[in-house]
C-alpha positions as CSV (number, residue, x, y, z in Angstrom):
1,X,0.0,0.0,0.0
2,X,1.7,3.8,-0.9
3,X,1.0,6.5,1.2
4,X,1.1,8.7,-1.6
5,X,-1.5,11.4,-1.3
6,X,-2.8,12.4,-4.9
7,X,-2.7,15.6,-6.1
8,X,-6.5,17.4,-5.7
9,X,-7.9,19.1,-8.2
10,X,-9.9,21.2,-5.8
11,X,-8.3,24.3,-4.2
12,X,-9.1,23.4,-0.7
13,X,-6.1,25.6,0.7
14,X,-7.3,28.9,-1.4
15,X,-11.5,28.1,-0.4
16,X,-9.9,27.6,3.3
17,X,-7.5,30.9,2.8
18,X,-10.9,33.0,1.5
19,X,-13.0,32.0,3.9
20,X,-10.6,32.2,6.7
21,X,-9.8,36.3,5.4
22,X,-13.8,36.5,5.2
23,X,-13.9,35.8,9.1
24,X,-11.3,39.4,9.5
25,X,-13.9,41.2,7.1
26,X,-16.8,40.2,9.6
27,X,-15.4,41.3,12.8
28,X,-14.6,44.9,11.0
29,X,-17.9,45.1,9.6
30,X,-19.0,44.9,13.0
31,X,-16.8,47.4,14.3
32,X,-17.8,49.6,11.7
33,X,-21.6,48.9,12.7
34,X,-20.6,49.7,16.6
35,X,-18.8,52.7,15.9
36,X,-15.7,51.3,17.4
37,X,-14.1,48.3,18.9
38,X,-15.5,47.1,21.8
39,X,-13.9,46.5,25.7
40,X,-9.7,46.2,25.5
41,X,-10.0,44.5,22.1
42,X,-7.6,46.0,19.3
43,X,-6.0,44.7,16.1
44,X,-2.6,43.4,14.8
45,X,-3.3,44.0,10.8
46,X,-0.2,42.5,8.5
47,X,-0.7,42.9,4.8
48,X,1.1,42.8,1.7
49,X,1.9,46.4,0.8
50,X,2.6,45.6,-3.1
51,X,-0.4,43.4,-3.7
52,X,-3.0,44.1,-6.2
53,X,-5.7,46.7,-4.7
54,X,-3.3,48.1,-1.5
55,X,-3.5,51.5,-2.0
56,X,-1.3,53.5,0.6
57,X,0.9,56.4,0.4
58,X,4.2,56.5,-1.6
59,X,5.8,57.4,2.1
60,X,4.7,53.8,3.2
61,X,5.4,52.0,0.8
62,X,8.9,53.6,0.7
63,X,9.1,52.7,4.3
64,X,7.8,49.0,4.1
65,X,8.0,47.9,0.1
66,X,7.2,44.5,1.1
67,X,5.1,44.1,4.0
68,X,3.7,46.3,7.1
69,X,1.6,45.7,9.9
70,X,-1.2,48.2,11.3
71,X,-2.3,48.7,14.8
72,X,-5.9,49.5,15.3
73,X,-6.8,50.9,18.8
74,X,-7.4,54.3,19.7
75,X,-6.7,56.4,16.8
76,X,-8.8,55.5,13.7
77,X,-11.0,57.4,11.7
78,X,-13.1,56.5,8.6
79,X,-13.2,52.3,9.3
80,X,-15.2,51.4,5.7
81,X,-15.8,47.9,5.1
82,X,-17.2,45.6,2.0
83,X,-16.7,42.5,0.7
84,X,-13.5,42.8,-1.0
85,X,-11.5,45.4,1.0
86,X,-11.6,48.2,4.0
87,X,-10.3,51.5,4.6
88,X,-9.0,53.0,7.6
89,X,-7.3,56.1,8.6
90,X,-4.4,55.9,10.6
91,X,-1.6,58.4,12.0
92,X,1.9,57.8,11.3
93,X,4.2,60.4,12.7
94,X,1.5,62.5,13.2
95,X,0.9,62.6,9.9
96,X,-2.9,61.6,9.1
97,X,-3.2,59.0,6.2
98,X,-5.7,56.5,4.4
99,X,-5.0,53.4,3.5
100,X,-6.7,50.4,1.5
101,X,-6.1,46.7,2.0
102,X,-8.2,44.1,0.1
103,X,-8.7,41.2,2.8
104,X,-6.6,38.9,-0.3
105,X,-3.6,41.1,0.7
106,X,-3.2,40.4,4.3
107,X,-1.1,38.0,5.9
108,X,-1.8,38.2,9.6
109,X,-4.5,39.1,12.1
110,X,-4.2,39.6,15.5
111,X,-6.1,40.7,18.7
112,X,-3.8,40.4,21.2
113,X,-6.9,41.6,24.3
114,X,-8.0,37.7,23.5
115,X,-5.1,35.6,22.3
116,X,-6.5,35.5,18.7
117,X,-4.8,35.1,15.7
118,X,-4.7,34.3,12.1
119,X,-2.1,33.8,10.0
120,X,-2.0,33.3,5.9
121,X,-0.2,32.3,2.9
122,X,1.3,35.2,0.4
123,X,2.4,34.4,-3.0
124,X,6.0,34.5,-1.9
125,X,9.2,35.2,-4.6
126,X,11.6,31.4,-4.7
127,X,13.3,33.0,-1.7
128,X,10.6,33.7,0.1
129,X,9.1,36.7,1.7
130,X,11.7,40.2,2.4
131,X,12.2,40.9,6.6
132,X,10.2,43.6,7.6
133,X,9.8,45.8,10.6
134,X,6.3,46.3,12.4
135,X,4.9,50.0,10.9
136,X,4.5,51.5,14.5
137,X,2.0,53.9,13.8
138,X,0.7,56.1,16.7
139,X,-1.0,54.0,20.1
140,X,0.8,51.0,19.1
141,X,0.5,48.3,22.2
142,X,2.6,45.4,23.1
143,X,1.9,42.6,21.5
144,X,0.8,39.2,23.9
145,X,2.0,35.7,22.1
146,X,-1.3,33.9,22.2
147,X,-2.5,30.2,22.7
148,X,-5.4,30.3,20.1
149,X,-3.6,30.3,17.1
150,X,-4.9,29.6,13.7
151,X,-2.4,28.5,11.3
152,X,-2.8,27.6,7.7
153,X,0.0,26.4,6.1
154,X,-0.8,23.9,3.7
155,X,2.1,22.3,1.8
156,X,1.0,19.6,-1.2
157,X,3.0,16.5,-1.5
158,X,4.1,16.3,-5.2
């Protein structure tokens, strides 16, 4: 008997991947509806600053040309969410600015007032992704290692 596992030819790690960025879309559609986050919660957001339909300012992606992450807290204005993207405003420096992330861009999701997270796969170069340093924009937090991870990583066996 082989333990080969054949090939599928159903994208079961993108459906899981789109329907696991779907769940991040949710909880800011219901912080848009509240008018803000709720108790201590706040958000870690990690995205791809060079995928199709980011759009942030030159300055940004000067700063972090592969990847930055976002702190939502305090200081955000203009949260709009739909089923593709959101925009947020957000200080960095002191200097006010908007930015756009389609939910296929990020990479990571994190409220740290809960121990949640989510991590996903980026279309990564053969060398994988560039370092990057967190973005630190204004009322950043520290951030708590937490015990209810989510994880997908799914490797095929060729």
């Amino acid at each position: 008997m082989s333990d080969a596992v054949a090939d599928s030819l159903i994208p079961y790690d993108e459906i899981v991947q789109e329907a696991l960025r779907a769940v991040v879309g949710r909880v800011l559609g219901q912080i848009q509806e509240q008018g803000g986050l709720p108790g201590s919660h706040h958000f870690y957001i990690t995205f791809k600053t060079q995928a199709p339909g980011v759009d942030i300012p030159q300055r940004l992606i000067d700063r972090f040309p592969d990847e930055m992450t976002i702190v939502m807290q305090h200081r955000y204005w203009d949260l709009t969410v739909d089923d593709e993207r959101f925009s947020v405003g957000l200080s960095f420096n002191q200097i006010p600015s908007t930015l756009v992330i389609p939910y296929s861009a990020i990479t990571g999701f994190h409220d740290p007032a809960v121990n949640f997270e989510l991590r996903f796969q980026a279309a990564e170069g053969p060398e994988g992704p560039e370092p990057h340093e967190s973005s630190e924009n204004d009322d950043t937090g520290e951030s708590a290692d937490g015990s209810n991870v989510v994880a997908v990583d799914f490797k095929r066996k060729k």
